[in-house]
LUMNU-444890 format. One record per atom (N, C-alpha, C, O): chain; atom name; x negated, z negated, y negated; residue number from 1. Coordinates in steps of 0.2 Angstrom, whole numbers, plus 5000, padded with zeros to 4 digits. Atoms other than C-alpha are relative to their C-alpha. Example, Ala and Ser with C-alpha at 12.3 -4.5 7.8 and 13.67 -1.06 7.14 Angstrom:
2
R,A,N,4996,5000,5006,1
R,A,CA,4938,4961,5022,1
R,A,C,4996,5000,4994,1
R,A,O,4991,4997,4995,1
R,A,N,5004,5001,5006,2
R,A,CA,4932,4964,5005,2
R,A,C,5004,4997,4995,2
R,A,O,5001,4996,4989,2
END
This chain:
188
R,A,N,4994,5004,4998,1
R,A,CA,5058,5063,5021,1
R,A,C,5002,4997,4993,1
R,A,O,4998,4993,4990,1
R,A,N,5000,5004,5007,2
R,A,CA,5067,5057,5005,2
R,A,C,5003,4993,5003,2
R,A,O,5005,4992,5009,2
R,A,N,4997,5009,4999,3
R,A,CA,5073,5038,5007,3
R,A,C,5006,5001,5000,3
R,A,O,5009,5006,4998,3
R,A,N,4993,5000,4998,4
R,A,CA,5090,5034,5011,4
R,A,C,5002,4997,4991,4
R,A,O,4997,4994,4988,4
R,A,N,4996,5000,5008,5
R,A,CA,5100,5032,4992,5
R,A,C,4995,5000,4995,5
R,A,O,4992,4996,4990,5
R,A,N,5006,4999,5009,6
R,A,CA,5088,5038,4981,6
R,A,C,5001,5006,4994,6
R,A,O,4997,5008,4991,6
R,A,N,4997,4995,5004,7
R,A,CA,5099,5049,4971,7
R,A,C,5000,4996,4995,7
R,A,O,5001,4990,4994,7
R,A,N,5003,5004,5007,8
R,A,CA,5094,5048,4954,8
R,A,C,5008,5001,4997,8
R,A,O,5011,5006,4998,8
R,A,N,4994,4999,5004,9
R,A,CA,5110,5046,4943,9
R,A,C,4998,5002,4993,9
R,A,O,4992,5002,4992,9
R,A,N,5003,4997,5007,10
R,A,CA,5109,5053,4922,10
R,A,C,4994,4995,4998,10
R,A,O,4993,4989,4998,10
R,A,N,5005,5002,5004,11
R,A,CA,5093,5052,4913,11
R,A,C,4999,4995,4998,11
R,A,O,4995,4990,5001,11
R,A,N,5001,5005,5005,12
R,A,CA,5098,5042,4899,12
R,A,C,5001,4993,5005,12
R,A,O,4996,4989,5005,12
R,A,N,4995,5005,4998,13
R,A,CA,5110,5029,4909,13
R,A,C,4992,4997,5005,13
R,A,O,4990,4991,5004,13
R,A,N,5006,5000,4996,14
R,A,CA,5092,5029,4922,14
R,A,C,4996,4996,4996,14
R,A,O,4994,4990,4998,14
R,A,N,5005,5003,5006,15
R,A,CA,5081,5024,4908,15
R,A,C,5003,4993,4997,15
R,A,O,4999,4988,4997,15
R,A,N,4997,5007,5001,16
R,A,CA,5093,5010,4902,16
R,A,C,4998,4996,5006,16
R,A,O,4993,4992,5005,16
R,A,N,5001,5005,4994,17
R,A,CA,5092,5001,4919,17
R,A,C,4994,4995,4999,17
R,A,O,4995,4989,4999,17
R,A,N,5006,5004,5001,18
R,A,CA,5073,4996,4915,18
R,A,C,4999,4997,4991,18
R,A,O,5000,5001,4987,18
R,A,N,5006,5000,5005,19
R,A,CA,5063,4985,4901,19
R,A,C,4995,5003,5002,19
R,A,O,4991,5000,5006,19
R,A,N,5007,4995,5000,20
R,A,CA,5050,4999,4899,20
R,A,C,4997,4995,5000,20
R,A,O,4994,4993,5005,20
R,A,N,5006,5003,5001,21
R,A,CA,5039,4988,4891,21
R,A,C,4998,4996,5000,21
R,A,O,4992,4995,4998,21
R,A,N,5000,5006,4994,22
R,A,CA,5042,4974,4900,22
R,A,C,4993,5002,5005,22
R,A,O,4987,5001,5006,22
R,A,N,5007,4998,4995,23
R,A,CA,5034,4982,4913,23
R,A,C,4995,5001,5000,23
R,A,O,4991,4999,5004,23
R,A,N,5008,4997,5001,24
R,A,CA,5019,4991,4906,24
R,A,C,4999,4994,4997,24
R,A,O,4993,4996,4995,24
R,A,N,5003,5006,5000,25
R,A,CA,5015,4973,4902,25
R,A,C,5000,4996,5007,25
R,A,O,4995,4992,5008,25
R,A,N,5003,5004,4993,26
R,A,CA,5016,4966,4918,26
R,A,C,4996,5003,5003,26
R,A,O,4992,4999,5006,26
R,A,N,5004,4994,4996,27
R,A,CA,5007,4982,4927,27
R,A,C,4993,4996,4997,27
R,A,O,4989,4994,5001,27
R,A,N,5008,5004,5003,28
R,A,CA,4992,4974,4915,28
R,A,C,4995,5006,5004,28
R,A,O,4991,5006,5009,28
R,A,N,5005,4995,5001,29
R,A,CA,4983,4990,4914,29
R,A,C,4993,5001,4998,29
R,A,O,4989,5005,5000,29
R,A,N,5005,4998,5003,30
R,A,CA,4970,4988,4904,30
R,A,C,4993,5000,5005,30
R,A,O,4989,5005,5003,30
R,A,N,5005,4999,4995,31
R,A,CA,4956,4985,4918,31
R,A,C,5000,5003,5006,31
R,A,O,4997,5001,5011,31
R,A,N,5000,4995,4994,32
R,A,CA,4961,4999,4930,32
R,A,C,4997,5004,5000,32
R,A,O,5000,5008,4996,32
R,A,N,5006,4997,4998,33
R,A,CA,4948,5009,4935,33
R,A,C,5002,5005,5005,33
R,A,O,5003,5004,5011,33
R,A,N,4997,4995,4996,34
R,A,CA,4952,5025,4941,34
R,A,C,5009,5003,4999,34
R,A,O,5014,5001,4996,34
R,A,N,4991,4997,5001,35
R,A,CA,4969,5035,4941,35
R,A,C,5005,4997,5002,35
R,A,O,5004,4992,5006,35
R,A,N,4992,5004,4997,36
R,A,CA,4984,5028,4945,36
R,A,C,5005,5005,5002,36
R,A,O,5006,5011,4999,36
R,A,N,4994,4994,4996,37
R,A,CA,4996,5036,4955,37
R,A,C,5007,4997,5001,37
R,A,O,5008,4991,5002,37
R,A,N,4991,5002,5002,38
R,A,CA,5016,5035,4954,38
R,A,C,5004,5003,5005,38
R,A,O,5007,5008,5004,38
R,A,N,4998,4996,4995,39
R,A,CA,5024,5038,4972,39
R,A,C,5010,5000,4996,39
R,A,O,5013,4995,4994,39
R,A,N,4995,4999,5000,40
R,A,CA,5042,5044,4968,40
R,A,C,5000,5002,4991,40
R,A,O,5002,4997,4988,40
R,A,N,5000,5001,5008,41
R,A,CA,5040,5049,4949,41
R,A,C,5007,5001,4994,41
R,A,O,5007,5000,4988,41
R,A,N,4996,4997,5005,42
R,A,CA,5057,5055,4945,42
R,A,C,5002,5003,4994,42
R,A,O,5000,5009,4993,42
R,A,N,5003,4997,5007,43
R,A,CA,5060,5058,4929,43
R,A,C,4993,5000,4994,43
R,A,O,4991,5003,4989,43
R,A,N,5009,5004,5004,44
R,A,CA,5043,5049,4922,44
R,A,C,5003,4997,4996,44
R,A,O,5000,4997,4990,44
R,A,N,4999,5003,5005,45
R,A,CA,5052,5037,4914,45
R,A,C,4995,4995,5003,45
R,A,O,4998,4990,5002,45
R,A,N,5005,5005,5001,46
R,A,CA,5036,5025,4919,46
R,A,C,4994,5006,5000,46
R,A,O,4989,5004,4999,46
R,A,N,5008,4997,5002,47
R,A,CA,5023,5041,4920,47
R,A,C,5001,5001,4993,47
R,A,O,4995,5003,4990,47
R,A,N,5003,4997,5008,48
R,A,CA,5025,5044,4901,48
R,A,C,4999,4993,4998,48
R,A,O,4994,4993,4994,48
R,A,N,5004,5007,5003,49
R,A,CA,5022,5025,4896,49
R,A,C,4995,4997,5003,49
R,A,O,4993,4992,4999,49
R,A,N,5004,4999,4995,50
R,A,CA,5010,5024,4909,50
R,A,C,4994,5003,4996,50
R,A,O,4989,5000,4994,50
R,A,N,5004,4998,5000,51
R,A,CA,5001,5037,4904,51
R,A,C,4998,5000,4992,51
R,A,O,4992,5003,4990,51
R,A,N,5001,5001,5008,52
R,A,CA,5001,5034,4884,52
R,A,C,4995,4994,5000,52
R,A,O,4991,4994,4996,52
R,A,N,5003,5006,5000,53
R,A,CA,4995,5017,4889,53
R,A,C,4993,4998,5001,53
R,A,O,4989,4994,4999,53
R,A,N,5007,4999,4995,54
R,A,CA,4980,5021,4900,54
R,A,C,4998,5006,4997,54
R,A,O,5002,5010,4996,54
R,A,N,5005,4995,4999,55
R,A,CA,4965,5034,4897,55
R,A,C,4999,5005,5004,55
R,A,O,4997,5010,5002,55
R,A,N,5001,4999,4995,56
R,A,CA,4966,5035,4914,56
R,A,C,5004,5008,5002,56
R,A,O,5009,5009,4999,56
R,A,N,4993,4997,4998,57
R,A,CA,4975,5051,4923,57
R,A,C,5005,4998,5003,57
R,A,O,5003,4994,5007,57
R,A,N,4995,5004,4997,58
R,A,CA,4991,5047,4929,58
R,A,C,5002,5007,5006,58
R,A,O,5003,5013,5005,58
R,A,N,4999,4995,4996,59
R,A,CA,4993,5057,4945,59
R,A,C,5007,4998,5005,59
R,A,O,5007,4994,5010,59
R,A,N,4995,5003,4995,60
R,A,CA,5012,5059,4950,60
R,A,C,5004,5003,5004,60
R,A,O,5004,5009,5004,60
R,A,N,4998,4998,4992,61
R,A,CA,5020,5061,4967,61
R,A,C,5008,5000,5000,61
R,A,O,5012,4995,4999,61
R,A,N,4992,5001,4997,62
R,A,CA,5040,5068,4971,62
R,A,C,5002,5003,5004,62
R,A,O,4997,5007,5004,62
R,A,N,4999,4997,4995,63
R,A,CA,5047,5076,4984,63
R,A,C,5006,5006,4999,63
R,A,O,5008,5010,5003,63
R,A,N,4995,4997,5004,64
R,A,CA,5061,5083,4972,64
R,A,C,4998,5005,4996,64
R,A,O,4997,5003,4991,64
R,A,N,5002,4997,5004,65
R,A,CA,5056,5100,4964,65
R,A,C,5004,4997,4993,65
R,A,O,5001,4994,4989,65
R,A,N,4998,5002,5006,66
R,A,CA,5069,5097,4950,66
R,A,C,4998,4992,4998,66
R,A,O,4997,4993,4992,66
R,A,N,5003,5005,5001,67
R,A,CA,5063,5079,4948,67
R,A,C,4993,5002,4995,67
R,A,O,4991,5001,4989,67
R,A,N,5008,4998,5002,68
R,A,CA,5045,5087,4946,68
R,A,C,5001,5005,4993,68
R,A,O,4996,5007,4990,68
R,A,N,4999,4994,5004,69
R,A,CA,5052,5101,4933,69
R,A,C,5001,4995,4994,69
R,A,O,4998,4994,4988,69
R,A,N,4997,5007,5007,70
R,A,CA,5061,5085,4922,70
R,A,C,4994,4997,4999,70
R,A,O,4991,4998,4993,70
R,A,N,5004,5004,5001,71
R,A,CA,5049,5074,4923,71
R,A,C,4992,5004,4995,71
R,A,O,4989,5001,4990,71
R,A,N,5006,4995,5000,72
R,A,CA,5034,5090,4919,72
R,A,C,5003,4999,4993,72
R,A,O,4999,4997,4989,72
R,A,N,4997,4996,5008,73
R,A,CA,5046,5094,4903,73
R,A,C,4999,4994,4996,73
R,A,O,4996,4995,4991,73
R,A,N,5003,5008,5002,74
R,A,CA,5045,5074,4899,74
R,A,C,4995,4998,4997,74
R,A,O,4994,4993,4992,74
R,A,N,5009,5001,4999,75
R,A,CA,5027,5074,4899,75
R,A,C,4998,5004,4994,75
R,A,O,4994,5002,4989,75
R,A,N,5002,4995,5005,76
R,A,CA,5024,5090,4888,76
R,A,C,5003,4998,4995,76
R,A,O,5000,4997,4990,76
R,A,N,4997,5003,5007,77
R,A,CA,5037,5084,4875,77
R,A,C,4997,4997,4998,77
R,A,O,4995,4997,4993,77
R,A,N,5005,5007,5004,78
R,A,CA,5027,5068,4874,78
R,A,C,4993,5002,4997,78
R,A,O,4990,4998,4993,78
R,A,N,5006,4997,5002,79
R,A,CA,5012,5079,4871,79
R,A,C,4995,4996,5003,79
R,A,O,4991,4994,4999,79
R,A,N,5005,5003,4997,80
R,A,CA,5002,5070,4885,80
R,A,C,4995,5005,5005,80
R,A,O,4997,5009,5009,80
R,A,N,5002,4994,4993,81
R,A,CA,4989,5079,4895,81
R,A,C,4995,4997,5005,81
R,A,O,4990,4999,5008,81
R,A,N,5007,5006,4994,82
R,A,CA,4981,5064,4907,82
R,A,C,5005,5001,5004,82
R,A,O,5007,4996,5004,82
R,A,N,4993,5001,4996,83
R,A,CA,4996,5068,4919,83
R,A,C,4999,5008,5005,83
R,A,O,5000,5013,5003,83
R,A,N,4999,4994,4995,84
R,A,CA,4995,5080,4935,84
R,A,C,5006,4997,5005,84
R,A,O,5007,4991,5007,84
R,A,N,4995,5002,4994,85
R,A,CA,5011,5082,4947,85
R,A,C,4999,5002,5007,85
R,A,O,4995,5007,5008,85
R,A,N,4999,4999,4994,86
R,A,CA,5013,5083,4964,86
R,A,C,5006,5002,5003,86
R,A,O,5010,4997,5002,86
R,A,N,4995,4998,4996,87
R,A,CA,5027,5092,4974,87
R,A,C,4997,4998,5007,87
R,A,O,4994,5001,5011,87
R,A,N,5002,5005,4992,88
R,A,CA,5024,5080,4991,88
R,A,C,5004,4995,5002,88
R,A,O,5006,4990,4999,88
R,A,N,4997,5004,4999,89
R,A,CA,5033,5073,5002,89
R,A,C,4995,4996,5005,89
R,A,O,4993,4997,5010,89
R,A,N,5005,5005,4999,90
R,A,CA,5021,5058,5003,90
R,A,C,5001,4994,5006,90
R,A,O,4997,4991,5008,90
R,A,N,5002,5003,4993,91
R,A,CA,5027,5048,5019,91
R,A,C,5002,5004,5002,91
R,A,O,5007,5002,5001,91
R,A,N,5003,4998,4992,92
R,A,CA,5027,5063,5031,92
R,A,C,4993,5002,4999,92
R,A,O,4989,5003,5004,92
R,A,N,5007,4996,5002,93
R,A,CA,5010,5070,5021,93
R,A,C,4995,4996,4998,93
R,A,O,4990,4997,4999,93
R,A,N,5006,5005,5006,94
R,A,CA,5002,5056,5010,94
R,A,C,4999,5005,4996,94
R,A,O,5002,5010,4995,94
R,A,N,4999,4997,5008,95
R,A,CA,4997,5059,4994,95
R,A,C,4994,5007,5002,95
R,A,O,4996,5012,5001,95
R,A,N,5006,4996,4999,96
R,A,CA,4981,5069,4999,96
R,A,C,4994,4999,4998,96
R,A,O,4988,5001,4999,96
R,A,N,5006,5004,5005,97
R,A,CA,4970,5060,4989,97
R,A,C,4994,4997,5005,97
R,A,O,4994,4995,5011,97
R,A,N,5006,5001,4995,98
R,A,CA,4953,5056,4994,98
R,A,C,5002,4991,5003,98
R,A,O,5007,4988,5000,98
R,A,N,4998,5005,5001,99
R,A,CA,4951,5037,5001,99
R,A,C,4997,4995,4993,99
R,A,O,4993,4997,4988,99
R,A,N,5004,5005,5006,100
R,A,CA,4947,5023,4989,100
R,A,C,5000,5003,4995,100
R,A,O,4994,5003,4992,100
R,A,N,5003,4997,5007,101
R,A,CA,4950,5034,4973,101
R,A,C,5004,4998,4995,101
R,A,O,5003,5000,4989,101
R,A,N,4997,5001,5006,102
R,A,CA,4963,5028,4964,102
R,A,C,5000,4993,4997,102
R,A,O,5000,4988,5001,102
R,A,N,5000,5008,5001,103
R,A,CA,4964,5011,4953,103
R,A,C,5006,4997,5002,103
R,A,O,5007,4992,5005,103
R,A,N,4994,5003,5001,104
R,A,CA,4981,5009,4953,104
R,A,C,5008,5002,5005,104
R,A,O,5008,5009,5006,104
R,A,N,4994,4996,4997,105
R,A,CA,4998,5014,4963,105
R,A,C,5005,4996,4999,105
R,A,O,5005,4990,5000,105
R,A,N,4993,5001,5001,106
R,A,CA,5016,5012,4959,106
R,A,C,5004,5005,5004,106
R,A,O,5004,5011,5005,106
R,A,N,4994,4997,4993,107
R,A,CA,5030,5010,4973,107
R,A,C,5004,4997,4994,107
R,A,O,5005,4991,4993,107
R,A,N,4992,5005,5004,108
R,A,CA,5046,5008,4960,108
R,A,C,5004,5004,5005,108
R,A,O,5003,5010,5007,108
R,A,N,4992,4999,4997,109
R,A,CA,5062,5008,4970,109
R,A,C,4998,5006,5002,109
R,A,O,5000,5011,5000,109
R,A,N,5001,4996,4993,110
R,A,CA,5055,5017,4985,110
R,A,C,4999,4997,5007,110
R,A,O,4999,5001,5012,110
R,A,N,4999,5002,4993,111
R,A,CA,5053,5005,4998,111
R,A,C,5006,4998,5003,111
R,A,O,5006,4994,5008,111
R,A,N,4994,5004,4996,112
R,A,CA,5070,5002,5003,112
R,A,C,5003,5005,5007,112
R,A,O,5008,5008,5008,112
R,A,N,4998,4995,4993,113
R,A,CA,5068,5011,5022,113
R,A,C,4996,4996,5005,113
R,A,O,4992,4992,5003,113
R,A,N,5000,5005,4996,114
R,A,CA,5064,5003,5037,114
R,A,C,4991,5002,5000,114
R,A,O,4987,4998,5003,114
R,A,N,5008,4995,4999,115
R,A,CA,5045,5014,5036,115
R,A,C,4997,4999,4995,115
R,A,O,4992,5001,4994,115
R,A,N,5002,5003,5007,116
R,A,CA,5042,5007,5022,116
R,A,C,4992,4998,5000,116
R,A,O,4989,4999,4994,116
R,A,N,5004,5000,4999,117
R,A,CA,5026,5003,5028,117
R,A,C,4994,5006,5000,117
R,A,O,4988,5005,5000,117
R,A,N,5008,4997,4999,118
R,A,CA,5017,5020,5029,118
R,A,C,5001,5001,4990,118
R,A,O,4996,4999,4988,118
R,A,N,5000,4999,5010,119
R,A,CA,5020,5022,5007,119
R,A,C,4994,4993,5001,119
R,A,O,4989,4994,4997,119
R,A,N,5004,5008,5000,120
R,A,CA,5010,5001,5011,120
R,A,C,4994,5004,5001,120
R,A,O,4990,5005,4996,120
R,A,N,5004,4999,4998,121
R,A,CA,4999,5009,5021,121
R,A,C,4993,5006,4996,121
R,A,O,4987,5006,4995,121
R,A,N,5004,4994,5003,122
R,A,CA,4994,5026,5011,122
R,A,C,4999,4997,4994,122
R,A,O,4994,5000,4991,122
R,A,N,5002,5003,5006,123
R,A,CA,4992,5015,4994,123
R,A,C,4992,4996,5003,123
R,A,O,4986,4996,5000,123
R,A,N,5007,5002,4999,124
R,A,CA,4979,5006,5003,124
R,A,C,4995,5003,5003,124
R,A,O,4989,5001,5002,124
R,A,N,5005,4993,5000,125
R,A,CA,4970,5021,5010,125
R,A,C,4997,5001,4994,125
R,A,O,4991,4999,4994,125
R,A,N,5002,4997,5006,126
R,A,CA,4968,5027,4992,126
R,A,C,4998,4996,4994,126
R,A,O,4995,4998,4988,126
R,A,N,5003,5004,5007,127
R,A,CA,4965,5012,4981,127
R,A,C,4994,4999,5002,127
R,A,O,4993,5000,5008,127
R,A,N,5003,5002,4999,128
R,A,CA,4950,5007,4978,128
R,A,C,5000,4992,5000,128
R,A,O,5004,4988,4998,128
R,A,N,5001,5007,5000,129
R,A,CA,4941,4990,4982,129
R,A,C,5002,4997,4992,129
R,A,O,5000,5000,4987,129
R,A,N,4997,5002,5005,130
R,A,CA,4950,4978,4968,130
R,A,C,5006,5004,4997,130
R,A,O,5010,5003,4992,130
R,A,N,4992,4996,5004,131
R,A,CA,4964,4991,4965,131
R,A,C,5005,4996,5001,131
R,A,O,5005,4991,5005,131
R,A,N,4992,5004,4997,132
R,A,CA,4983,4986,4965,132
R,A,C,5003,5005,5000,132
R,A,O,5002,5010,4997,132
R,A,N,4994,4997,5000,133
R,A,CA,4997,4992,4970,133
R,A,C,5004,4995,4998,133
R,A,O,5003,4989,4999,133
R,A,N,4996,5002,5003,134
R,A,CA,5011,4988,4960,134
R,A,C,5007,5003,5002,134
R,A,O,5008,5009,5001,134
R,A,N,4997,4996,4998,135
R,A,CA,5029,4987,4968,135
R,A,C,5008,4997,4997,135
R,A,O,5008,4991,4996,135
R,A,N,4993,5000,5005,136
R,A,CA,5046,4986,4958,136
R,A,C,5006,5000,5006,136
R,A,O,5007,5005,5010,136
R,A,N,4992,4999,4998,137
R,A,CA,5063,4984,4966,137
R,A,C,5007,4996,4999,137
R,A,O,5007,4990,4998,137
R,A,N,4995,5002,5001,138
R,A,CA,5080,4981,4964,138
R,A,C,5000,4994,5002,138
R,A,O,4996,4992,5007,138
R,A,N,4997,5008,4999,139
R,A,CA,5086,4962,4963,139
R,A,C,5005,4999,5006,139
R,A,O,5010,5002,5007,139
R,A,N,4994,5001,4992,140
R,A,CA,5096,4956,4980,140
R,A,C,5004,4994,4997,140
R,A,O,5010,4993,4999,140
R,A,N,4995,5006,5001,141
R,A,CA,5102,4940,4970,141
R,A,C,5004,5002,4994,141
R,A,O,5006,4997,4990,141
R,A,N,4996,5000,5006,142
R,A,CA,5113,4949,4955,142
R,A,C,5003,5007,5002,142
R,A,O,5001,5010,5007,142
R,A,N,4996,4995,4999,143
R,A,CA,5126,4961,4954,143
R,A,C,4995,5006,4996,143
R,A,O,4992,5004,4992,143
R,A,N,5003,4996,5005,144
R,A,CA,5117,4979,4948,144
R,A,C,5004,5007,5000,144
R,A,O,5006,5011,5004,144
R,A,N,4995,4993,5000,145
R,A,CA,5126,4993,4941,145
R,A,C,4997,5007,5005,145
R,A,O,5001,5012,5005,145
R,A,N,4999,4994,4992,146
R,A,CA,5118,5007,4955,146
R,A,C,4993,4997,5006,146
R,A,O,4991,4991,5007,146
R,A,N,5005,5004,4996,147
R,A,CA,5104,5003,4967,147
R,A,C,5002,5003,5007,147
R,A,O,5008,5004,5009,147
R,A,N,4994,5001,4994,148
R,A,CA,5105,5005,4985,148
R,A,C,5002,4992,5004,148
R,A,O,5001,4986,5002,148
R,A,N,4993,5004,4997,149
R,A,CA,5116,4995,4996,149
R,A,C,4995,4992,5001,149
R,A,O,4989,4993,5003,149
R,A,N,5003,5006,5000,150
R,A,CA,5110,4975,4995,150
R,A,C,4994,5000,5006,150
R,A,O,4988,4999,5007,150
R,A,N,5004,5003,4989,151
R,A,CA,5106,4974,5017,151
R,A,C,4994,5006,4998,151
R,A,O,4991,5005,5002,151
R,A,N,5006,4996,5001,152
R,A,CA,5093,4988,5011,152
R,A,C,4995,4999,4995,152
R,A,O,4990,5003,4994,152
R,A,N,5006,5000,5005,153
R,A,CA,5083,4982,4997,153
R,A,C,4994,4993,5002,153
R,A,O,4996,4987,5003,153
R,A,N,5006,5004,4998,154
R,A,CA,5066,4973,5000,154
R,A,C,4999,4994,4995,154
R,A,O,4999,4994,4989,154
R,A,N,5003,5006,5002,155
R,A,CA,5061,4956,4996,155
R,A,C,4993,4997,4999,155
R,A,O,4990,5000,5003,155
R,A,N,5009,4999,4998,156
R,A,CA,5042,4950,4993,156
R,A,C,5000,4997,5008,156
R,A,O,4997,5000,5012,156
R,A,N,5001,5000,4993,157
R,A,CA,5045,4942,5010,157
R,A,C,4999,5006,5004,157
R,A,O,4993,5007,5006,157
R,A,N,4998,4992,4996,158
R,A,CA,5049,4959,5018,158
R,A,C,4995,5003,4997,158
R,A,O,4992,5004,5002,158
R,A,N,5007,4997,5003,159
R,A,CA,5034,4966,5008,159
R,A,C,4995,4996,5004,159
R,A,O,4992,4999,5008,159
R,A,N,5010,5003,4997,160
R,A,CA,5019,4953,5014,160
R,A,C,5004,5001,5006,160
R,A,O,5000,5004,5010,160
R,A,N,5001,4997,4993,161
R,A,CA,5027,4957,5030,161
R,A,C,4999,5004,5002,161
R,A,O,4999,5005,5008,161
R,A,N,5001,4992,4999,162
R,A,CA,5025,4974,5029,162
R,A,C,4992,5002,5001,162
R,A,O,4989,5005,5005,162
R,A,N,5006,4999,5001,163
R,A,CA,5008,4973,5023,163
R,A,C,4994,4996,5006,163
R,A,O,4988,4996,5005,163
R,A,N,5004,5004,4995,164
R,A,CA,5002,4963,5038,164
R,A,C,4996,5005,5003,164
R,A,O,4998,5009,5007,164
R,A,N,5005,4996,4995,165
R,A,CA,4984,4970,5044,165
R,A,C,4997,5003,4995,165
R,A,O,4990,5003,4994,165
R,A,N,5005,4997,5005,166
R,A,CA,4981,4979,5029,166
R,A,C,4996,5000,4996,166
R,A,O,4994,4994,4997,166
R,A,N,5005,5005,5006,167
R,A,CA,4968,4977,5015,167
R,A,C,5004,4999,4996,167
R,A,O,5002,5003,4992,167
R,A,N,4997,5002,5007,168
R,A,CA,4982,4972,5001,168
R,A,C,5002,4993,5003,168
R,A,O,5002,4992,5009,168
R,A,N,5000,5007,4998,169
R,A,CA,4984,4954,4998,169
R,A,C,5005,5000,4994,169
R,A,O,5005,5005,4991,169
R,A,N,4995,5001,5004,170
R,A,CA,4998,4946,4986,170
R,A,C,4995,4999,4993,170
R,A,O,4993,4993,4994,170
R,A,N,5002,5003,5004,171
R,A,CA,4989,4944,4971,171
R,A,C,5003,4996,4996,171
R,A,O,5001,4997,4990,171
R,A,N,4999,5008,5005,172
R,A,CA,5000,4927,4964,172
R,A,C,5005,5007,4994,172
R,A,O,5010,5004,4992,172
R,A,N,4994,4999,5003,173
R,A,CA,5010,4940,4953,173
R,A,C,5007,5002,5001,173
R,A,O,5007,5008,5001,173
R,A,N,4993,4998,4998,174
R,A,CA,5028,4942,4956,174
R,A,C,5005,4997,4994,174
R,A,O,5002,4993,4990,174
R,A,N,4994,5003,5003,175
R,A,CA,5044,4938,4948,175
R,A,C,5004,5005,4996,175
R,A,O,5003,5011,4997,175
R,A,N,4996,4994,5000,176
R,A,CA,5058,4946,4940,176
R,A,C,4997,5003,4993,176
R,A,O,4992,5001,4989,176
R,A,N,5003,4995,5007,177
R,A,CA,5058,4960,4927,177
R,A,C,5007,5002,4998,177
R,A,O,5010,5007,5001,177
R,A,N,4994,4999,5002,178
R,A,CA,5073,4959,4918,178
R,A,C,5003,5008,4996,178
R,A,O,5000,5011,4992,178
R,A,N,4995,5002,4998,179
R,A,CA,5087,4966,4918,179
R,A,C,5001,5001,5009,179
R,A,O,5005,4997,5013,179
R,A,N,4994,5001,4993,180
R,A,CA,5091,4971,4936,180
R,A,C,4992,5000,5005,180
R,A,O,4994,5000,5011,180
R,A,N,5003,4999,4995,181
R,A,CA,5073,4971,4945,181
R,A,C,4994,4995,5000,181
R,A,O,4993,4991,4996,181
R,A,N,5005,5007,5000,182
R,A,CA,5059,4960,4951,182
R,A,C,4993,5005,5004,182
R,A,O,4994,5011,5006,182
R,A,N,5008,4996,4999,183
R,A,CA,5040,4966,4955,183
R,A,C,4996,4994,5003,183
R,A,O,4998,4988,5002,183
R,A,N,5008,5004,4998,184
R,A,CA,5023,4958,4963,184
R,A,C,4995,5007,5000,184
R,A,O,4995,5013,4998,184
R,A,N,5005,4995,5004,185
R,A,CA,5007,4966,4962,185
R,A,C,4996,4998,5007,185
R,A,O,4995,4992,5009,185
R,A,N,5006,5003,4994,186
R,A,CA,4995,4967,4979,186
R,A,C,4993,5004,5000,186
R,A,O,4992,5010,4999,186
R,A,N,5005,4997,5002,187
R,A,CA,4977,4968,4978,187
R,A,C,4996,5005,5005,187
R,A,O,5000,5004,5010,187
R,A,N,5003,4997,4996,188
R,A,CA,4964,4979,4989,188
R,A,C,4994,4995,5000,188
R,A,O,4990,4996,5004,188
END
């Protein structure tokens, strides 16, 4: 099932939207333990600084053949080979991943659906004990040049409500990640 407005618009103009390296410092990778997984990976604009970053392999998940062709060709230009893809469409399937094996999981700008919870649910399936999930989404308090529609984008409230029952806990990191988006990080 793809997500309601998740149509990616140009490359380049996509990649501007984020401080990369903004974020691969808040991700705080260096103590991840095990693979990291990237539900939605798009073009790989965070699996290839992800996986430059980390040792680890970075195993990424789209639902988009052409996504998965872009992003593959991304990866091989940057001349990395920690990186396997997946063609899966991960809430009707999950990832397939054993449980508890991965260190790490990024949800960018894929929770904005009212199911938002089985993406909660299979991160914490597959992390291991002390993993994070790491979740990115557009700003509700500022104008952003694409995004989807405001009444649709998730807040950390709407997040720990989400995760009620689960093993993920807040782990105290949130805030924005300038320019148009804000993140938190929940542990296992």
């Amino acid at each position: 099932m793809k997500v309601i407005d998740s149509d990616m618009p140009d490359e380049h103009y996509w990649n501007s939207l984020f401080d990369i390296p903004l974020v691969i410092r808040w991700l705080g990778m260096k103590c991840v333990a095990g693979p990291i997984v990237e539900v939605g990976c798009g073009y790989g604009t965070f699996t290839i600084p992800v996986a430059k970053e980390t040792g680890n392999q970075v195993l990424a998940f789209d639902i988009d053949p052409d996504m998965i062709k872009k992003a593959r060709n991304n990866v091989q230009h940057a001349g990395l080979a920690n990186v396997q893809f997946y063609l899966r469409d991960v809430i009707d399937s999950g990832t397939g991943l054993e449980p508890s094996s991965a260190g790490m999981v990024l949800l960018f700008n894929i929770l904005h659906f009212d199911e938002r919870r089985i993406l909660l649910e299979e991160a914490s399936r597959i992390l291991r004990p002390s993993g994070v999930a790491a979740v990115i989404h557009w700003r509700k308090d500022i104008e952003t040049p694409c995004g989807p529609e405001v009444s649709m984008r998730p807040d950390q409230d709407i997040i720990l409500a989400s995760i009620r029952g689960l093993d993920l806990h807040f782990k105290g990191t949130c805030g924005i990640l300038e320019p148009y988006h804000w993140g938190m990080q929940l542990i296992k």
